[in-house]
C-alpha positions in Angstrom: 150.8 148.2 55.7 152.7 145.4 54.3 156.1 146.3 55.6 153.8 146.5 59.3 153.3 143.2 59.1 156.6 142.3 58.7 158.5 143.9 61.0 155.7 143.2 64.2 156.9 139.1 64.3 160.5 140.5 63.8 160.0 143.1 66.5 158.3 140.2 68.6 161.3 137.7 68.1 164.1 140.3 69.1 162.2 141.2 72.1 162.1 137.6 73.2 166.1 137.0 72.6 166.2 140.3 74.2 164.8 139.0 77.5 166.2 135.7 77.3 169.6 137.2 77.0 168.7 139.5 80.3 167.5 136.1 81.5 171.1 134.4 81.6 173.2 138.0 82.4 171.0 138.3 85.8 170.6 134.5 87.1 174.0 132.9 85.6 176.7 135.3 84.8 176.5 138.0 86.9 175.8 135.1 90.3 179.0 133.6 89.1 181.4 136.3 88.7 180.2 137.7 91.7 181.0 134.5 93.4 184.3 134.3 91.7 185.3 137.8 92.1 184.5 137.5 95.9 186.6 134.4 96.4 189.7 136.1 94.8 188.8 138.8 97.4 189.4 136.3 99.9 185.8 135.5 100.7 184.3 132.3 102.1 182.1 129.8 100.0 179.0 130.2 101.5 179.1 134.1 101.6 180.1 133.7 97.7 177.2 132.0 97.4 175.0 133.8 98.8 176.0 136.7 97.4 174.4 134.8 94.0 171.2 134.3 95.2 170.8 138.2 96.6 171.8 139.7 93.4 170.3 137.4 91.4 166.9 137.7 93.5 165.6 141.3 92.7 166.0 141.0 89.3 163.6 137.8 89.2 160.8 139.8 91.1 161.7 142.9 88.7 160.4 141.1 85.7 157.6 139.6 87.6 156.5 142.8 88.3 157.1 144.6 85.1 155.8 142.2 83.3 152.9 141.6 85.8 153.0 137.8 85.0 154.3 134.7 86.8 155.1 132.3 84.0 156.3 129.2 84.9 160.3 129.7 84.2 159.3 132.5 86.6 158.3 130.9 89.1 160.6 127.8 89.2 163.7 130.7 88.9 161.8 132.1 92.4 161.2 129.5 93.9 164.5 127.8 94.0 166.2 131.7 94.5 163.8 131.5 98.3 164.9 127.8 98.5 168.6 128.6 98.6 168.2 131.8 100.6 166.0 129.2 103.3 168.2 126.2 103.4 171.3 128.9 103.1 170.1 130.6 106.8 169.5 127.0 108.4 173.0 125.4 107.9 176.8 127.2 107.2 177.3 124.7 105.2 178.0 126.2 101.5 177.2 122.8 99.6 173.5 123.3 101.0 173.9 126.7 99.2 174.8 125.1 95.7 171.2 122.3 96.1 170.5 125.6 93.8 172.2 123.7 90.6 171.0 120.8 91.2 167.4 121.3 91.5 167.2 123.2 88.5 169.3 121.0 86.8 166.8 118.4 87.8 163.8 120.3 86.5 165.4 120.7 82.9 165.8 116.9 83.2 162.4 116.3 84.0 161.3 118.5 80.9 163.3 116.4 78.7 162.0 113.5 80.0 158.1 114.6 79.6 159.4 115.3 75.8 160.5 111.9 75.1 157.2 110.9 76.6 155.5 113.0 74.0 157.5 111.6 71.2 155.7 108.2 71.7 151.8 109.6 73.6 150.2 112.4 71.8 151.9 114.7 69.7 155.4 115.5 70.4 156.2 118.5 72.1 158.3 120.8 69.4 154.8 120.7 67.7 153.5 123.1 70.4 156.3 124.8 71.5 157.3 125.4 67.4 153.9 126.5 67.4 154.4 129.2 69.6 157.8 130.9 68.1 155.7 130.6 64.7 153.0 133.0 66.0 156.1 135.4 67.6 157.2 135.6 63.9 154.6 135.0 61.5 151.5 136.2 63.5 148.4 133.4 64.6 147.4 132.4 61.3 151.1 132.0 59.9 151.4 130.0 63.3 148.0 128.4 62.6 149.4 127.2 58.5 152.4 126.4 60.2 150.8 123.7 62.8 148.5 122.5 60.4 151.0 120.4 58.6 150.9 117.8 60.7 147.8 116.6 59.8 148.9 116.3 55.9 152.7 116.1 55.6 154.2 112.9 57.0 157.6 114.2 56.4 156.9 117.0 59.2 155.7 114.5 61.5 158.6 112.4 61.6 160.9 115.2 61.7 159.2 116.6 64.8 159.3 113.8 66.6 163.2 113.4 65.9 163.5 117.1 66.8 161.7 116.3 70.2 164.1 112.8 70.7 166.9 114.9 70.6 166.2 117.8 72.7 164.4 115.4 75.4 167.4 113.2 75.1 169.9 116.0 75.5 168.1 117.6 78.4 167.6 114.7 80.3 171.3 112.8 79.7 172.7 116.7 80.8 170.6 117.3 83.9 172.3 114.1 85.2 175.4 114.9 84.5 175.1 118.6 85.9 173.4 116.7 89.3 176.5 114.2 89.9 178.8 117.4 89.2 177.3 119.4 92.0 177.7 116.9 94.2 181.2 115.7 93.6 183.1 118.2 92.2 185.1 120.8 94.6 182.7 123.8 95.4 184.3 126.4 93.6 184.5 124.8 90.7 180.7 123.8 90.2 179.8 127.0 88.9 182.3 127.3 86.0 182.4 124.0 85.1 178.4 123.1 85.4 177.9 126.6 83.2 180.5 125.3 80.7 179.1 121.9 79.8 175.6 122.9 80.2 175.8 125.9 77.9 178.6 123.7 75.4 175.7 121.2 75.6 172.7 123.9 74.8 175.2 125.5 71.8 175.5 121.9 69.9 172.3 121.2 70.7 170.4 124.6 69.0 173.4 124.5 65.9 172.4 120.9 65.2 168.5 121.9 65.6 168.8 124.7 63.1 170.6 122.9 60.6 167.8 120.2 61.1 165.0 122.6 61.0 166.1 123.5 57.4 167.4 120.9 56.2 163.5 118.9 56.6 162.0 122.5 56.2 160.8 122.4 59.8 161.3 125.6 60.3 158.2 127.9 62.5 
């Protein structure tokens, strides 16, 4: 019985990197090596494109049906999939195509700017969303010990608000970045080079929030 209850948050946890993994194959890798693999093939920019959005397309209403669940990453990944696919059939021109980046680029911004909101209103948001991976791995009432510290540890307070600075921060300063890219770089090289520094950004970002997380004993 004991070793049951260890291994269910464990199995819960690989699941979860599991379909976030999936996640970035289907919508960003394979889109781009598609796109890159047709243009060697002598293929134009907008067909390239497009070609991204089609493939990546089925597997985003796969999971919604599989899962029967629209969450919200879900629904924003749809939504802007239809978007491109609309805007891509009423012009030929292929930067209409790549609006794709940019929105979604501007969503994650506007998520980091709602977390530096909650660093100053309320409680910040790594309190509820470190809530939530606690209860993947520890179950609700390891989620529910882990939570309660912020109503006796001020040491876990401040260091969740710093948490939430920094990714808010992060988020927000890269989703402008990625937004004046897509609109001044040269169209075929948006998608490596947006990928790159978003994905450089994300990879300093999670190894300086680990080390954080243990080093003030953060950790859900």
């Amino acid at each position: 019985m004991m070793i049951e209850q260890k291994t269910e948050p464990d199995a819960g946890l690989r699941r979860l990197v599991r379909a976030n993994v999936r996640n970035v194959v289907f919508e960003v890798v394979v889109p781009m090596a598609l796109f890159y693999g047709l243009r060697a093939a002598g293929v134009s920019q907008w067909w390239a494109l497009m070609a991204g959005v089609l493939v990546a397309a089925p597997y985003v209403v796969w999971t919604i049906a599989r899962t029967r669940k629209v969450d919200l990453v879900a629904l924003v990944t749809l939504s802007v999939l239809v978007l491109s696919v609309v805007l891509g059939l009423l012009s030929d021109d292929p930067r209409t195509l790549v609006i794709r980046e940019g929105w979604t680029a501007a969503l994650g911004g506007l998520f980091g700017a709602w977390m530096l909101v909650t660093v100053f209103a309320g409680r910040p948001a790594q309190l509820t969303l470190g809530r939530t991976i606690a209860e993947v791995k520890r179950g609700a009432e390891g989620a529910d010990a882990w939570a309660a510290r912020w109503d006796t540890d001020a040491r876990f307070r401040r260091g969740l608000r710093i948490n939430t600075a920094a990714w808010g921060a992060v988020l927000l300063g890269s989703a402008v970045v990625h937004v004046v890219l897509v609109y001044t770089l040269p169209i075929d090289l948006i998608a490596l080079v947006t990928n790159v520094a978003w994905f450089g950004a994300l990879a300093l970002l999670i190894t300086w929030h680990v080390w954080y997380l243990r080093k003030e004993h953060l950790d859900a």
